[in-house]
N, C-alpha and C positions, 0 to 999 in steps of 0.2 A: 504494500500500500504506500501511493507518494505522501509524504507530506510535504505540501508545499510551503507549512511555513520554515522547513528549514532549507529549503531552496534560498540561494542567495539573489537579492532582489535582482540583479543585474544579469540571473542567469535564468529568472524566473520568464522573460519572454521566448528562449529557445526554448525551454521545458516545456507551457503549454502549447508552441505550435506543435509539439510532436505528442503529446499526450492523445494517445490511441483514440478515446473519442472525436477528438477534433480532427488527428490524421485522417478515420476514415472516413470522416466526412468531407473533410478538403475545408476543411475550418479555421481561419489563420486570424493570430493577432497578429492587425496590423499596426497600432497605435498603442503604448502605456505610457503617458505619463507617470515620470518619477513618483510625484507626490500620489497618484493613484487615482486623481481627482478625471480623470478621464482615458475611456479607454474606447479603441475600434475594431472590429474585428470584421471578416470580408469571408465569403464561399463561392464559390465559383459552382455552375452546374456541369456533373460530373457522373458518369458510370456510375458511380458507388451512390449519389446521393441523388439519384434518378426514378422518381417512382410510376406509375405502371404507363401515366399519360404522358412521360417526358417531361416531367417540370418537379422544382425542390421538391424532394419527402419533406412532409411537414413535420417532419422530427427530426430531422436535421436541420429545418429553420430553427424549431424551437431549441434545440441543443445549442445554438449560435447563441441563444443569450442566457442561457439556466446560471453559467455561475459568477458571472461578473458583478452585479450589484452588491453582492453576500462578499465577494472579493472584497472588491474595494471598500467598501464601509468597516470591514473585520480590519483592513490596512490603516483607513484613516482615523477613526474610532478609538484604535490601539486594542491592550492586553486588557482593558478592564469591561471591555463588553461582549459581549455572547452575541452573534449575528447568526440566522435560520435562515435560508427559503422558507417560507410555509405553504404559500401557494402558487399557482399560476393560471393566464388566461391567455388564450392565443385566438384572435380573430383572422382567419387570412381573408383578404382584399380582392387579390387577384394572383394569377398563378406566377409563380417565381421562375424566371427564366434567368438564362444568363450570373453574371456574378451577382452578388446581393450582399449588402453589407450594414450594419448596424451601429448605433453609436450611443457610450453612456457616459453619462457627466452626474455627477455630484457637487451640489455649490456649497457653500459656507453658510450657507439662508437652513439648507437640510441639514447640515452637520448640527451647528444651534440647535436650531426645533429638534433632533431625535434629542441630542445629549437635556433637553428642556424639559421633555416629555419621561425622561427612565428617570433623573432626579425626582420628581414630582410623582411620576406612578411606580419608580422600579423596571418598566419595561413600558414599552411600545409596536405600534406598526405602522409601516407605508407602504403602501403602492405606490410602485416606480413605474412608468410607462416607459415602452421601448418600443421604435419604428422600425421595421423591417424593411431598406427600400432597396428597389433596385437599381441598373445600371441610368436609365432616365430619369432618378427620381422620383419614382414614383410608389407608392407605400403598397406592398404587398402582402402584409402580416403588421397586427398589432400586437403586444405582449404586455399583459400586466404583472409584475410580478409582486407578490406580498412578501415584505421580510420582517420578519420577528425579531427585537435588538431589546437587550435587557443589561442590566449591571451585573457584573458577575459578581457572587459571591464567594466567601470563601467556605 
């Protein structure tokens, strides 16, 4: 089993581009920012991730965004919070052709309000939206994702 937190940051972007999930999907980071505060990631349509009609399997759209938000907030958050997926929702738009690429950001407005929110209740939740688009810009998949973030205790 990887553990990624002891991946060294600087080597953390060649580790997940070959992290077997994403290999066999043709799943690539293309973008991390240092500080964690934004990331991109890009798939191209491919044999492997070709389903019956010729356009992205919609599980390897949704695998393109499952662990990024839960990333990055576990990064920026630090050692003293507990970050979850709990859920997810994927609308697709229209069918995915071609490359298709995705983008997350986290501002300083969300860091406040979660760390605002676990002070006062001990834990929280948000949904993060994430657009699925393709090569023209155009939104092929929506994804909501629910993350669960609490204060760790001891």
């Amino acid at each position: 089993m990887i553990s990624w937190r002891k991946i060294p940051k600087h080597l953390l972007f060649k580790a997940i581009n070959v992290w077997p999930p994403f290999l066999g999907a043709g799943i690539r980071l293309t973008k991390l920012d240092p500080d964690f505060r934004f990331i991109r990631v890009e798939m191209p349509l491919t044999k492997l991730n070709t389903n019956y009609v010729g356009v992205h399997f919609g599980g390897s759209l949704y695998s393109m965004t499952d662990p990024w938000y839960m990333l990055m907030l576990i990064e920026i958050l630090g050692r003293d919070y507990v970050v979850w997926d709990k859920a997810a929702n994927i609308r697709f738009r229209k069918p995915g052709k071609g490359r298709v690429w995705a983008e997350f950001a986290i501002s300083d407005e969300l860091v406040e309000s979660i760390k605002a929110d676990v002070a006062l209740r001990g834990k929280t939740e948000r949904v993060l939206p994430i657009l699925i688009m393709n090569s023209e810009g155009q939104t092929i998949a929506e994804v909501d994702k629910t993350l669960w973030i609490a204060h760790k205790r001891d």
